[in-house]
C-alpha positions in Angstrom: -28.5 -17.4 -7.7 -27.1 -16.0 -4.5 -26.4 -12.2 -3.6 -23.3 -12.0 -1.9 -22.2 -8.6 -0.8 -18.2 -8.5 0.2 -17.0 -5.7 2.8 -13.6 -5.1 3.2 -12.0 -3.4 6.4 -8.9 -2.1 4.5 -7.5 -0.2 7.7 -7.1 -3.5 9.6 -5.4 -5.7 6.5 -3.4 -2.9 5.4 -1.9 -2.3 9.3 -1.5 -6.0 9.5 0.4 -6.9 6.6 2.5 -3.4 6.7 3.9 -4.5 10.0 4.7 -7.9 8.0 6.3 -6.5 5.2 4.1 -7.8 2.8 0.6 -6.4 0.4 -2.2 -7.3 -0.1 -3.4 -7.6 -3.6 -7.3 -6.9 -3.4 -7.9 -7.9 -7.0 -7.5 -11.4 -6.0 -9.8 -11.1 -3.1 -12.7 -10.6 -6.3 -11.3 -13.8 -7.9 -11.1 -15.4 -5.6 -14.4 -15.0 -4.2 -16.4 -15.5 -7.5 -14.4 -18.4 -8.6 -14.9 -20.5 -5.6 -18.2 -20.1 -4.6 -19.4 -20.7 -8.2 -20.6 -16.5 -7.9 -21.8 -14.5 -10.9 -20.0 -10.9 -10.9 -23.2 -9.6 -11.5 -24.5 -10.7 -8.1 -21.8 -9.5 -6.2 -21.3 -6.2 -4.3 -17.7 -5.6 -3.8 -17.3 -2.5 -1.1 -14.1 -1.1 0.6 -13.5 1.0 3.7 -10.5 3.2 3.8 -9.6 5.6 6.0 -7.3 8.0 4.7 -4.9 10.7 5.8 -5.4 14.1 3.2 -1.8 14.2 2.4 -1.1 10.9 2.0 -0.7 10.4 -1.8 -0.3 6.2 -1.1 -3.3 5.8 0.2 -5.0 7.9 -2.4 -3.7 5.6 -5.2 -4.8 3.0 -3.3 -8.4 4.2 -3.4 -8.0 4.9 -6.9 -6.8 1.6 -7.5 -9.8 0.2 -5.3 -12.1 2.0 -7.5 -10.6 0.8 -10.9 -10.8 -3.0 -9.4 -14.5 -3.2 -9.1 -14.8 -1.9 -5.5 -16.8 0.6 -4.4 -15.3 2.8 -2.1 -16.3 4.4 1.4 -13.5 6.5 2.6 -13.5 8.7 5.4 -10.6 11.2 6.8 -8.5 10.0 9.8 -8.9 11.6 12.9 -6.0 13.3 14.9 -6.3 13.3 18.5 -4.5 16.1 20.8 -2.3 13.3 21.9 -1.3 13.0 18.1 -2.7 9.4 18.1 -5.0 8.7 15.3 -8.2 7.3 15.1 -9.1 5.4 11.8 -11.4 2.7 12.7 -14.3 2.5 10.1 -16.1 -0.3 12.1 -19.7 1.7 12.4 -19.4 2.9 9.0 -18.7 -1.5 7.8 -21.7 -2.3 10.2 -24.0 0.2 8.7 -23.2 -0.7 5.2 -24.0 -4.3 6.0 -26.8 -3.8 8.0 -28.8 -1.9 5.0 -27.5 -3.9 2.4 -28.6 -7.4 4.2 -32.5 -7.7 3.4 -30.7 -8.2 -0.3 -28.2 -10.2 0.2 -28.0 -13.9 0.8 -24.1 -14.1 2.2 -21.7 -11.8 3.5 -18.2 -12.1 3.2 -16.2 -9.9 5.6 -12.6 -9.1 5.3 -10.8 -8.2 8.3 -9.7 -10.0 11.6 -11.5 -7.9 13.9 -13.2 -9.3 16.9 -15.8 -6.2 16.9 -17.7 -7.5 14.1 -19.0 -11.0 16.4 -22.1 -9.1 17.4 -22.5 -8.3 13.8 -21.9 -11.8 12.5 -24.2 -13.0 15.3 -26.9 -10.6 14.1 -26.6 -11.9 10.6 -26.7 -15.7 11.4 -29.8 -15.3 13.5 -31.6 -13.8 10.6 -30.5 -16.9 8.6 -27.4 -14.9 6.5 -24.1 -17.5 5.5 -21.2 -15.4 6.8 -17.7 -16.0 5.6 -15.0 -14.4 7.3 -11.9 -13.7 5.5 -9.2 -13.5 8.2 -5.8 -12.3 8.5 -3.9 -15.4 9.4 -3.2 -16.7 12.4 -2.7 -15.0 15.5 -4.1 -11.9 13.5 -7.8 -12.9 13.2 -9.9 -12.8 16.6 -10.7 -16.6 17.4 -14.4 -15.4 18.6 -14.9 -14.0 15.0 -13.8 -17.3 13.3 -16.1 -19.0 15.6 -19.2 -17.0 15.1 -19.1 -17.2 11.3 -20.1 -20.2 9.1 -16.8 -20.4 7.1 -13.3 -19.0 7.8 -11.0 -18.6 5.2 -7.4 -17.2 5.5 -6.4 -14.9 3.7 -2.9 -16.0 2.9 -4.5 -19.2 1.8 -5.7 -17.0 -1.1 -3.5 -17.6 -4.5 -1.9 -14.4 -4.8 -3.6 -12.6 -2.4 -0.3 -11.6 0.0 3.1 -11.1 -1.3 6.4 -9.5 -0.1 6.2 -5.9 -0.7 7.6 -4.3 -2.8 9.6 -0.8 -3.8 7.1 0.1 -6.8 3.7 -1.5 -5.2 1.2 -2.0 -8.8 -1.6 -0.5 -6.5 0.6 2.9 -6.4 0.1 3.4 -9.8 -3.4 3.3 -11.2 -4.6 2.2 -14.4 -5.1 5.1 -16.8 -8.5 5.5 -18.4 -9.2 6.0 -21.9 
């Protein structure tokens, strides 16, 4: 049975769809990848990347949320430039995690629709990895990216993956534990 690891670039998809007006429900994303590639949870890494500002509450739920879905985490704080731009690209952090995780793993699924990962998908490919690229929809997803991977799939494609947003978002709210 295949080991498929899944690495989700939160920071991109969330900025994306924001912008929109609509969410992204990453719950599907897990469905969705074990039902149509015939997966087993079991062999199955789900992992997040989520930058996060330390007063914003949203964002914490949204970890939470992450964490209660079956992903594991990796969060970092923003930084704040002078300038008050802000820098919350976890791009090295996504690389890393997949580069020490791929000697296990048989395919990698990325989410995002960032053109910086190419190298990265190049990398893997060479070293005889599936790659399956989860994209942002088009105009949103960098054409090199869909080109270097072995399968692109579009995320609004996904049943139930993006929707209209909404005042109370489910993901602001996390399940309580018993």
């Amino acid at each position: 049975m295949n080991k498929t690891g899944v690495f989700v670039d939160v920071q991109n998809i969330q900025e994306t769809f924001e912008r929109q007006g609509k969410e992204v429900r990453y719950d599907a994303i897990i469905r969705h990848v074990i039902t149509t590639g015939n997966r087993e949870r079991e062999n199955c890494k789900f992992v997040a990347f989520v930058p996060y500002r330390r007063d914003d509450e949203r964002r914490q739920r949204l970890i939470d949320a992450l964490s209660f879905q079956g992903y594991r985490v990796v969060s970092k704080p923003v930084r704040e430039r002078p300038d008050g731009t802000i820098k919350a690209n976890m791009d090295i952090e996504i690389t890393l995690e997949i580069l020490s995780m791929s000697d296990w793993l048989d395919e990698i699924v990325l989410v995002t629709g960032d053109g910086d990962f190419v190298a990265l998908v190049d990398w893997l490919s060479k070293r005889g990895k599936k790659v399956i690229t989860i994209g942002l929809g088009r105009g949103y997803t960098s054409v090199e990216l869909i080109r270097a991977c072995d399968e692109y799939i579009n995320l609004e494609e996904i049943e139930g993956a993006v929707k209209a947003q909404t005042q109370n978002r489910e993901w602001e709210t996390p399940p309580t534990v018993a």
